[in-house]
C-alpha positions in Angstrom: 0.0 0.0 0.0 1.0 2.9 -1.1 2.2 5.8 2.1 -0.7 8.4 0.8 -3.1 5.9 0.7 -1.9 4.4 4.1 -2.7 8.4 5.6 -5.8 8.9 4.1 -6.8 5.1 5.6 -5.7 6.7 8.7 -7.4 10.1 9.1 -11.1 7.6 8.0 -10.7 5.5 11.0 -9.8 9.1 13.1 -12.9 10.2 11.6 -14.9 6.9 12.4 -14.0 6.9 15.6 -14.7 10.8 16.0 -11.0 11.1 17.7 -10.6 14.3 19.1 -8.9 17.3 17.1 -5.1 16.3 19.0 -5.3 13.1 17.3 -5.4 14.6 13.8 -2.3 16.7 14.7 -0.3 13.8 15.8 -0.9 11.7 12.8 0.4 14.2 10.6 3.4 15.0 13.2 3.9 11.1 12.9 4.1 10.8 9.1 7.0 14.0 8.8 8.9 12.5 11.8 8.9 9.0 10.0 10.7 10.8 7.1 7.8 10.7 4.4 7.9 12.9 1.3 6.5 15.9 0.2 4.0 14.1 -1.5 2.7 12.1 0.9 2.7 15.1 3.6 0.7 16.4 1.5 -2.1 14.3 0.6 -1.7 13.8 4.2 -2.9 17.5 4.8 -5.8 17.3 2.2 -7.2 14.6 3.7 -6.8 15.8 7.5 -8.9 18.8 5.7 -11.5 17.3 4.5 -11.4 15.4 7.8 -11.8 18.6 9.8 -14.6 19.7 7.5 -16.8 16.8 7.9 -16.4 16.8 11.3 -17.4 20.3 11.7 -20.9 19.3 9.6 -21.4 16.7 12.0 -21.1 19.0 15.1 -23.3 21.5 13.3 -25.7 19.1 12.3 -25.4 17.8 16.4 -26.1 21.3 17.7 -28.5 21.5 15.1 -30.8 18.5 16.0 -30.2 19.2 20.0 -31.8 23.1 19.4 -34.8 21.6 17.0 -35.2 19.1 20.0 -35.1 21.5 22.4 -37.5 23.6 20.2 -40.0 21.1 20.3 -39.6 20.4 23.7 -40.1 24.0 24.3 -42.7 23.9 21.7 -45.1 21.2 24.2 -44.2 23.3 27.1 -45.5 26.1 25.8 -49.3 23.9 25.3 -49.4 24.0 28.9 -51.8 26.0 30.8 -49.6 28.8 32.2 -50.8 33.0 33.6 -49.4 35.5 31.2 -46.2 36.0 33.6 -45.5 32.3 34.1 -45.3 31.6 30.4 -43.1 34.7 29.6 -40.9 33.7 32.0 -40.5 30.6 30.7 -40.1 31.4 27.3 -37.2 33.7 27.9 -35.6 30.7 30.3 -35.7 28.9 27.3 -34.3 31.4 25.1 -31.4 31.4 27.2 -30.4 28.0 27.5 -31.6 27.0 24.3 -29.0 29.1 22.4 -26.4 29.5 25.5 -27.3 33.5 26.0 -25.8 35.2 29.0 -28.8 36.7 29.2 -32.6 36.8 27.7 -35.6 39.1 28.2 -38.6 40.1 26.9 -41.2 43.0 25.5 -43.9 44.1 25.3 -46.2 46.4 23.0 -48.8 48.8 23.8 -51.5 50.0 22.1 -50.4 53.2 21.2 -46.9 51.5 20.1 -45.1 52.1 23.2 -43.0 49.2 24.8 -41.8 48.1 27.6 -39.9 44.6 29.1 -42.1 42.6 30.9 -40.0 39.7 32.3 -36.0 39.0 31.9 -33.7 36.0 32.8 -29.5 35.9 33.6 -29.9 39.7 34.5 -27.4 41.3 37.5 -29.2 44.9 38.3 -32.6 45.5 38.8 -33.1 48.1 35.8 -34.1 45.8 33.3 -37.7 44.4 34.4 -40.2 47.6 33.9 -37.7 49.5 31.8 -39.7 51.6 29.3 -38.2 51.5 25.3 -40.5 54.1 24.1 -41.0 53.8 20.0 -38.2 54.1 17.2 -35.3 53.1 19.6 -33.4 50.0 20.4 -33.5 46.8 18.1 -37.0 45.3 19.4 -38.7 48.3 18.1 -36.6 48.1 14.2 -37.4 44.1 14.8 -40.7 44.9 14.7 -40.9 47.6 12.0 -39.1 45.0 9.6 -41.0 41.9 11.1 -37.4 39.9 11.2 -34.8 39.6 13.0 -32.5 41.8 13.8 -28.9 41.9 15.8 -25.2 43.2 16.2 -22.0 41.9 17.9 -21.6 45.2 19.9 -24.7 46.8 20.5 -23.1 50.4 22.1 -20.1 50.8 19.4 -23.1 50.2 16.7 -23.8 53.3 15.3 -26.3 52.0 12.8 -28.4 51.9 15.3 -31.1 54.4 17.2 -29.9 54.6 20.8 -31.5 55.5 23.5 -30.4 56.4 27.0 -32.2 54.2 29.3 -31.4 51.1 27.0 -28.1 52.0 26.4 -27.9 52.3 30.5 -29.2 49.2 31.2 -26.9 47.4 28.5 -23.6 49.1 29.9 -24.8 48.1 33.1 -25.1 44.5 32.7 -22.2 44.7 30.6 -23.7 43.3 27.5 -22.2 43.9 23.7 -23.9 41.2 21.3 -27.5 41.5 20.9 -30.1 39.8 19.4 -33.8 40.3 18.5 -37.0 38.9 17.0 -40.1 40.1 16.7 -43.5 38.7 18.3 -45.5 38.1 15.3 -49.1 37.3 15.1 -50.4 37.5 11.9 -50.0 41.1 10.6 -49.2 42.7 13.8 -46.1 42.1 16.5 -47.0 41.6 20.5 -43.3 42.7 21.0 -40.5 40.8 21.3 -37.3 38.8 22.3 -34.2 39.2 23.1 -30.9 37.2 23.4 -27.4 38.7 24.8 -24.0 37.7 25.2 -21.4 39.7 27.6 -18.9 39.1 24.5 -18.5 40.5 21.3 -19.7 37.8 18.6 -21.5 37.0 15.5 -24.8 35.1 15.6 -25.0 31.8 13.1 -27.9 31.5 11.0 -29.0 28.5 12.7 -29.0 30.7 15.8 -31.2 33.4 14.1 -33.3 30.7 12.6 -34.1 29.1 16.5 -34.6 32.4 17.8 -36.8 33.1 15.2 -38.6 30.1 15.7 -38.7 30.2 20.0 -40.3 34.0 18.8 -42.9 32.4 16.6 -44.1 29.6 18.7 -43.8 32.3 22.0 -46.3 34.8 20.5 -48.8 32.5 19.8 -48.6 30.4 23.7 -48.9 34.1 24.5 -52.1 34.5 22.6 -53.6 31.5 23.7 -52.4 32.6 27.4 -54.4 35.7 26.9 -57.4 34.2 25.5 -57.5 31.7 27.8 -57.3 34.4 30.6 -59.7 36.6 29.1 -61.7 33.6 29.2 -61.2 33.0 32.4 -62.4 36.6 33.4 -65.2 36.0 31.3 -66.6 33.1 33.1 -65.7 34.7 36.5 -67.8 37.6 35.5 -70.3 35.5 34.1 -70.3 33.1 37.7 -70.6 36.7 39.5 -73.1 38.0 36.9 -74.7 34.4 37.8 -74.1 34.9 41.6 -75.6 38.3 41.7 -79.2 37.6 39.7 -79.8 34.7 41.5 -79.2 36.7 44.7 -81.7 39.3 43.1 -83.8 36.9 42.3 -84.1 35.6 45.6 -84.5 38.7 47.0 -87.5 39.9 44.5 -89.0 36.4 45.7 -88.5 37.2 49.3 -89.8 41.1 49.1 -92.7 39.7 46.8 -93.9 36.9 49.3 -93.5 39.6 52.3 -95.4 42.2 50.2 -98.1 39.8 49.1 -98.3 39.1 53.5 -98.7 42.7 54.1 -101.2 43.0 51.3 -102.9 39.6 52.8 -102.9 41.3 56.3 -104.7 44.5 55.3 -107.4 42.5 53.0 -107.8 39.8 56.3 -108.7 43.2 58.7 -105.8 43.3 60.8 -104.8 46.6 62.7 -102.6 48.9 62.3 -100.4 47.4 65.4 -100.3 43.9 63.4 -99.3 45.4 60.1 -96.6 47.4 61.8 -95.1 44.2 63.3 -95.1 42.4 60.4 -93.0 44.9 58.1 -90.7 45.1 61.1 -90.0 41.6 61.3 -89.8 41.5 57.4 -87.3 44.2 57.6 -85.3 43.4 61.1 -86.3 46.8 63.2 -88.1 48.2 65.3 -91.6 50.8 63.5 -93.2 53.5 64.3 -96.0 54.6 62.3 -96.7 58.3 63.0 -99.9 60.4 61.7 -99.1 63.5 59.8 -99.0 65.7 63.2 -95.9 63.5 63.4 -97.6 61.8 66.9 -97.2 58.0 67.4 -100.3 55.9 66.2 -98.0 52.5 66.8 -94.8 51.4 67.5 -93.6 47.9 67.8 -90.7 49.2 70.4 -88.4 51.6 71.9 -86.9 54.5 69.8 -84.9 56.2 72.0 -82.8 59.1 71.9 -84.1 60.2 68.7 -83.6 63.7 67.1 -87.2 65.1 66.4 -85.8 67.9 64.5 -84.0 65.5 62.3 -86.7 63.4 62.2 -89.3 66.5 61.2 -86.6 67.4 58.3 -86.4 64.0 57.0 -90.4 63.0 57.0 -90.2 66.9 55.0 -88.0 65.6 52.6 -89.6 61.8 52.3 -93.2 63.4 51.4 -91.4 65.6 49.1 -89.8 63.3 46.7 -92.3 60.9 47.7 -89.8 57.9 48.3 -88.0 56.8 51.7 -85.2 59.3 53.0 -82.8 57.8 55.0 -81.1 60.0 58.6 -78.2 58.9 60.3 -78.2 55.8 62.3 -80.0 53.4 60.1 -83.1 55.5 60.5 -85.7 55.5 57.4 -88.4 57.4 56.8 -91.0 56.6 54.3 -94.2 58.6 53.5 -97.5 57.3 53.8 -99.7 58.3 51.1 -102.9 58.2 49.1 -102.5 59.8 46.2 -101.9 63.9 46.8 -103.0 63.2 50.9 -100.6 63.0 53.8 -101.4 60.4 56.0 -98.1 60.2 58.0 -94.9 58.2 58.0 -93.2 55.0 59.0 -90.0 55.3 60.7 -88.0 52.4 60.9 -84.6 51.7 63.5 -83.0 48.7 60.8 -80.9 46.8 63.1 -78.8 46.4 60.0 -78.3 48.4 56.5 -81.2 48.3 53.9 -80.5 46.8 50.8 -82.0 48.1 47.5 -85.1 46.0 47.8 -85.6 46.3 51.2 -85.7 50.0 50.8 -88.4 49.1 48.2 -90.4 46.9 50.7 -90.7 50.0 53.2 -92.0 51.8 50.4 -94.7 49.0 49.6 -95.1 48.8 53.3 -96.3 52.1 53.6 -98.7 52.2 50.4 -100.3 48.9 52.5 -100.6 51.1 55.7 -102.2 53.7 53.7 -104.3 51.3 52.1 -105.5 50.1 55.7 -106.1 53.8 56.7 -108.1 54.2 53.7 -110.4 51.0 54.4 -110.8 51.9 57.8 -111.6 55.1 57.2 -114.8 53.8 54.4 -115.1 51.4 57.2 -115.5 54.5 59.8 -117.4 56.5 57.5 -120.1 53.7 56.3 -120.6 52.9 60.3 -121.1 56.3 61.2 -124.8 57.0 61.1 -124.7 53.6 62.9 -122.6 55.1 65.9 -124.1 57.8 66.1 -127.9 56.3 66.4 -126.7 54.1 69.0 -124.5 57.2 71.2 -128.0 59.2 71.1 -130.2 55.7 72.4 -127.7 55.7 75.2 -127.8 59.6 75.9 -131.8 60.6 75.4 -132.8 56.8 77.1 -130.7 56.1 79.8 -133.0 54.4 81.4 -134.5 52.3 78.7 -131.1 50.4 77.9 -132.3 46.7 76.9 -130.7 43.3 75.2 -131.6 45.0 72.0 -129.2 48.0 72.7 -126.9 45.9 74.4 -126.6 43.5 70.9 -126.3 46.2 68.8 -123.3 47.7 70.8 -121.6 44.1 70.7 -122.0 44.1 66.9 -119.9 46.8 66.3 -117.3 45.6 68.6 -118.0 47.3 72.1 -118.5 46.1 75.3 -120.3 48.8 77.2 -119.6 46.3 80.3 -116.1 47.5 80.6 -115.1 51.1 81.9 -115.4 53.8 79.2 -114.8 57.8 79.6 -116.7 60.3 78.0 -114.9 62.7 75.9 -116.9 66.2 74.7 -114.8 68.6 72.5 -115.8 71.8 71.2 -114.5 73.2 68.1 -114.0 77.0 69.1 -113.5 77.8 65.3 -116.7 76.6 63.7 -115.0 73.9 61.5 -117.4 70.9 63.0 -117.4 69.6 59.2 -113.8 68.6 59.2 -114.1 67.8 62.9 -117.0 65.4 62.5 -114.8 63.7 60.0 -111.8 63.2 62.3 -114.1 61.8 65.0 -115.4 59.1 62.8 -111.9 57.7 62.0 -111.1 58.6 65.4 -114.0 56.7 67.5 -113.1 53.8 65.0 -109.6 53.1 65.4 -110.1 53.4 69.4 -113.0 51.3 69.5 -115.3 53.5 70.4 -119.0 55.8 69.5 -119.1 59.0 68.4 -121.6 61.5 68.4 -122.7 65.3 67.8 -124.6 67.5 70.5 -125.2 71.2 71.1 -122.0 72.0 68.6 -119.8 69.8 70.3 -118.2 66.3 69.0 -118.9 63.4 71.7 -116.7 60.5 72.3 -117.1 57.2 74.3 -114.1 55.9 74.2 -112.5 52.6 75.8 -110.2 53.4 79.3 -111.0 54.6 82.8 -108.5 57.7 82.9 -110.8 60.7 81.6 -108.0 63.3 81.5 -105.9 61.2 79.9 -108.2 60.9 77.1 -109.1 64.0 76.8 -105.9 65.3 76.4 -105.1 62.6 73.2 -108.2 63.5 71.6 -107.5 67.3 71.7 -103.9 66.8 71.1 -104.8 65.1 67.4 -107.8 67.7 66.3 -106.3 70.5 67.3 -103.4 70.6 64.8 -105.5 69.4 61.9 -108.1 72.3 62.7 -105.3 74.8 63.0 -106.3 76.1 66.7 -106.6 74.7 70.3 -110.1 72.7 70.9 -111.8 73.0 74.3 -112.5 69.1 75.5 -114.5 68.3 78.8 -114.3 64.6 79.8 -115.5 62.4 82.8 -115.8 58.5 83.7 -115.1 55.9 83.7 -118.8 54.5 83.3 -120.0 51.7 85.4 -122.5 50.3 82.2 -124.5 51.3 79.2 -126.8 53.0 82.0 -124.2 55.1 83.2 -123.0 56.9 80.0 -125.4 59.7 79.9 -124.7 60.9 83.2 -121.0 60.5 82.6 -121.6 62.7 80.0 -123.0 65.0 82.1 -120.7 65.6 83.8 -117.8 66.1 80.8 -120.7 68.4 80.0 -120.2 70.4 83.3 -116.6 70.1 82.9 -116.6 71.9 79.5 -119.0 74.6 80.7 -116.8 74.8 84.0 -113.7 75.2 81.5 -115.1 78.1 80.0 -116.6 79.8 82.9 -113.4 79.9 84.0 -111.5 81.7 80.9 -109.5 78.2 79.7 -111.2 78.3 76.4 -108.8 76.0 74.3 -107.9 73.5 77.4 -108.8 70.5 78.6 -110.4 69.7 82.2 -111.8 66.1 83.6 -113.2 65.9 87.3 -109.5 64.9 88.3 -108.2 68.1 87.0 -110.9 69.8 88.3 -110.4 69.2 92.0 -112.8 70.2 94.8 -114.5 71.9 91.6 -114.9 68.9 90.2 -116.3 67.1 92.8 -119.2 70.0 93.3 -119.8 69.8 89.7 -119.6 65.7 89.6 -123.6 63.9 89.4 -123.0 61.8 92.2 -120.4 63.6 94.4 -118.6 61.4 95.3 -116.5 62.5 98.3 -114.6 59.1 98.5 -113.0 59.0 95.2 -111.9 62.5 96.2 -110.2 62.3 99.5 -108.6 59.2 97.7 -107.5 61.1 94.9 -106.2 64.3 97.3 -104.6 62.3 100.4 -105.0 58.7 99.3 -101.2 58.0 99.8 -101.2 59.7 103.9 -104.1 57.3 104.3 -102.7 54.7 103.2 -99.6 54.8 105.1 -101.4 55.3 108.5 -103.5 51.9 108.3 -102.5 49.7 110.7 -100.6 52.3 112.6 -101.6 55.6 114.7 -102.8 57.9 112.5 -99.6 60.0 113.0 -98.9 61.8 109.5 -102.5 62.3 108.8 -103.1 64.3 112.3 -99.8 66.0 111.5 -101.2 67.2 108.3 -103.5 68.9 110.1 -102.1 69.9 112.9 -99.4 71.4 110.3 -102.1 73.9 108.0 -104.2 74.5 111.2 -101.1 76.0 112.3 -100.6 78.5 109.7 -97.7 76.1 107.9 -95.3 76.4 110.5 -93.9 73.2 111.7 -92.7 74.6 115.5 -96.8 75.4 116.3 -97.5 72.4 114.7 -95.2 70.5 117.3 -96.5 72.4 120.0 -100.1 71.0 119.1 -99.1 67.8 118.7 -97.1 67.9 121.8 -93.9 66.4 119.8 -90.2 67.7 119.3 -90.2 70.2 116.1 -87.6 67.3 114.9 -90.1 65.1 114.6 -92.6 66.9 112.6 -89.7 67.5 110.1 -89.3 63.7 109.3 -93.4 63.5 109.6 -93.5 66.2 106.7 -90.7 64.7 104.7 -92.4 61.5 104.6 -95.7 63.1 103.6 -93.6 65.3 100.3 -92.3 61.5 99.4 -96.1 60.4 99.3 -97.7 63.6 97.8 -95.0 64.7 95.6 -92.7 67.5 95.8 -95.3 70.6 95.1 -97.8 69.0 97.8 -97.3 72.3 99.9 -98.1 75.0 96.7 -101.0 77.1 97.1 -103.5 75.3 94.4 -102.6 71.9 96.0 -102.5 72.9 99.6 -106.2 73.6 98.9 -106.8 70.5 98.0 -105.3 68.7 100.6 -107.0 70.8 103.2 -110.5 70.3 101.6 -109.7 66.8 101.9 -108.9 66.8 105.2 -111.7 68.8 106.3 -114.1 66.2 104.0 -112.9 63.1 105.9 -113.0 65.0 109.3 -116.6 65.9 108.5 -117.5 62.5 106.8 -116.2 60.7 110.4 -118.2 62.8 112.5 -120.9 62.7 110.6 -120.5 58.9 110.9 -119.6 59.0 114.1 -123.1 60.6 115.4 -124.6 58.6 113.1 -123.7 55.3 115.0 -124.1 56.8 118.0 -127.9 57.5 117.4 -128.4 53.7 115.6 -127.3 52.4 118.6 -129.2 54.9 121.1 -132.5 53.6 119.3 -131.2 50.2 120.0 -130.9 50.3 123.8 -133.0 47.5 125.8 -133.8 50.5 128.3 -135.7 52.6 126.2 -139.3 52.1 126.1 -140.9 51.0 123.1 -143.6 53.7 121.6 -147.1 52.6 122.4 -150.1 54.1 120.7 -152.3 55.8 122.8 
């Protein structure tokens, strides 16, 4: 065998055994040591060329297939379900290792072409992430212009290039020099793009530009999906809220119509006004008050204390105006009650809790039923009227005539004259009985009561046994609507149907007494009336009286020596002064002191002012008189009883 084919046999079994570059060397340091000739050295060479040559395709083609597997291995990574800022950060991982960068980072575009990197990898400082490439500058913005790729081996000695300051800062910073970038594209727009770096000056392959290329490609569409996929995402998590919320709506239109179509129920069953007021407050979780449109309580279904009436006045001003509920500080709603153009008052609710939308709108529904209710019982009122009235003037012009006839027809309407019941008699003083009259009908009605008209004046038999307190509601409700104060007379409580006209009677008296003595506009009872009261009373009864004045003392002194009572009297006999009342009593001064404090904590504090003074000395001189009286009287029963008098004989 010839010595050039012997080295070229040689250099293909280096090659098939893919010896390292030394070995080359040494064969062809071998051959010119073992004296071969020119010839031979030199088909030696040629061959160890074409040796080299091949080998370097083979290591390309290596590096090649390792970067398209890598590729495609980043290619199925990128199918995964990843946020927007997991899969960038992975794609510029990838970048980096896939082509050996120093470092990799990516951008991206705004609307208005702006840019700016969203995510980096192999960075040193902290100026990258965030940074802020503005439009025309930098390579990623001429990447995109072209739509290909674009790079240089030293990116701040490159003066084909538009630099920029803050790029050029970050770059001299990190100490980069070659750059490379590709654009994001997505059909016939860019989403930004990507970058690759070395800290060395170098030239990039085409096989490196062709993968980076690539990565780009596959990258901007992951990123597309990643962005539809999270725009779907906030689609259905809208749509679940969407979802979320109308079914909570739903449920709540359900829940405000079954409690509206209760309230409705209620008022079309007859219930009261304290019923319907109970229910909307349990429906709504609070305590009501429903107020008439003198702002006075008609019914409450609790405590509302420490409320600001001047508040309260503003906001029921401001409810009736815009004709919805006006809501105060404190969870504290007002809401008008009305019928049509007419005021007929307000509900106030206390909400343990705030309103919602539709429970705002099921106070408002609450209050058309309460005016409804008002309405019905006012027809209701108005249609029994004549009915009242016949039976009020049976019971005043025939009080002695009262049969099971008259006593049926009360119970029909719903009163039992069994029970006590005071007599009411108000006088208009302005002449409006008209719009009085009206009033009374409701009025009478929603207490449960009759009504009547005699002599000018509006009568009222109304369920209770405190007269004055009576009187004193009734007057307090017609005098605002009429404008002026109304005079009002009452008396009772009655003993039976028998006993209501003189009852009335006496209110009668009362009124007259009232303006006999110049209180034109008040109110006066037989109570209020004192001693007068007891002169002007049918049956004068002294008992109730003394009871009234000094009940208390009395009291206080059964079962023990009538010690405060004597001192009471002892006390005015003697001019006020408690030493001459001590004298009289033959008692230290000390002792009348405590006597007369005990008496102010049984009388009250003003027992010893002028007007009521008066009245405890009448009293006292009634019972002294009333025991004398009965004290003779005893004495003469039992006179006429002795077994020594003599029996009287005829003649």
């Amino acid at each position: 065998m010839r010595g050039d084919e012997a080295g070229a046999l040689a250099v293909l079994e280096l090659l098939a055994e893919d010896a390292p570059p030394g070995r080359y060397e040494a064969l062809l340091t071998d051959a010119r040591a073992a004296g071969a000739d020119d010839a031979t050295l030199d088909g030696l060479t040629r061959a160890l060329e074409l040796a080299r040559s091949v080998q370097a395709r083979a290591t390309r083609s290596r590096q090649r297939e390792a970067a398209l597997t890598a590729l495609v291995d980043t290619a199925h990574d990128l199918t995964s379900p990843y946020d927007i800022d997991g899969l960038l950060r992975l794609i510029t991982r990838r970048a980096r290792r896939l082509l050996g960068f120093d470092m990799a980072w990516l951008s991206l575009s705004r609307p208005d072409g702006s840019a700016y990197v969203r995510t980096s990898e192999g960075e040193t400082t902290a100026f990258n992430v965030g940074l802020e490439l503005g439009t025309g500058r930098g390579l990623g913005s001429i990447a995109q212009a072209r739509r290909s790729p674009v790079w240089t081996p030293d990116y701040l000695t490159d003066p084909t290039i538009a630099h920029a300051p803050g790029i050029d800062a970050v770059v001299e910073a990190e100490g980069l020099h070659a750059i490379i970038a590709v654009p994001l594209r997505r059909g016939d727009s860019t989403l930004g793009a990507l970058y690759g770096s070395d800290r060395a000056v170098r030239q990039f392959s085409p096989d490196e530009i062709g993968i980076m290329l690539s990565l780009a490609d596959l990258a901007a569409v992951a990123i597309e999906k990643a962005r539809l996929l999270e725009q779907t995402r906030d689609q259905v998590t809208e749509l679940e809220a969407f979802g979320s919320r109308t079914h909570t709506a739903l449920t709540r239109v359900r829940h405000l119509w079954e409690c509206h179509a209760r309230l409705a129920g209620l008022v079309l069953d007859g219930a009261g006004l304290p019923t319907l007021a109970r229910a909307t407050a349990d429906a709504l979780d609070g305590v009501l008050q429903v107020r008439d449109p003198g702002g006075r309580p008609l019914t409450a279904t609790g405590e509302l204390p420490g409320l600001d009436e001047e508040a309260v006045t503003k906001g029921a001003l401001q409810a009736l105006t815009l004709r919805r509920p006006a809501r105060l500080p404190g969870e504290l709603w007002l809401a008008p009650v009305l019928a049509g153009a007419e005021d007929l008052g307000v509900l106030l609710l206390s909400a343990s809790a705030p309103l919602t939308d539709e429970d705002v709108r099921l106070l408002q529904l609450a209050a058309q039923s309460v005016a409804c209710l008002m309405l019905i019982q006012r027809g209701t009122a108005a249609a029994e009227g004549p009915v009242h009235d016949e039976l009020l003037a049976d019971l005043l012009d025939r009080p002695h005539s009262v049969d099971l006839h008259l006593l049926e027809r009360t119970r029909r309407l719903g009163i039992d004259l069994d029970r006590p019941h005071v007599v009411v008699v108000a006088r208009p003083e302005g002449g409006e009985l008209g719009k009085a009259v009206a009033w009374a009908t409701s009025y009478a009605y929603r207490m449960g009561g009759l009504k009547g008209v005699r002599r000018g004046c509006i009568v009222l038999v109304l369920p209770g046994s405190d007269a004055s307190a009576a009187a004193h509601r009734a007057s307090g409700e017609l005098s605002p609507l009429l404008g002026h104060a109304v005079s009002t007379g009452a008396a009772g409580p009655t003993t039976g149907p028998g006993d209501v006209a003189r009852t009335y009677a006496e209110a009668v008296r009362c009124l007259d007494a009232l303006t006999a003595l110049d209180g034109v506009g008040g109110t006066a009872s037989l109570q209020e009336l004192g001693f007068l009261g007891l002169l002007l009373s049918a049956d004068h009864d002294v008992e109730s009286y003394i009871t009234r004045t000094i009940g208390p003392v009395l009291e206080y002194d059964t079962g023990r020596p009538a010690e405060l009572t004597r001192t009471l009297e002892a006390y005015f006999a003697s001019g006020a002064s408690p030493t001459h009342a001590a004298e009289a009593l033959h008692v230290h001064p000390n002792t009348v002191s405590r006597r007369l404090e005990r008496i102010a904590e049984l009388l009250g504090p003003d027992w010893q002012k002028p007007a009521r003074a008066l009245e405890i000395q009448m009293a006292l001189r009634l019972r002294r008189t009333r025991t004398v009286l009965h004290d003779r009287r005893t004495a003469a029963d039992r006179s006429d009883a002795s077994p020594y008098t003599a029996p009287y004989e005829a003649p």
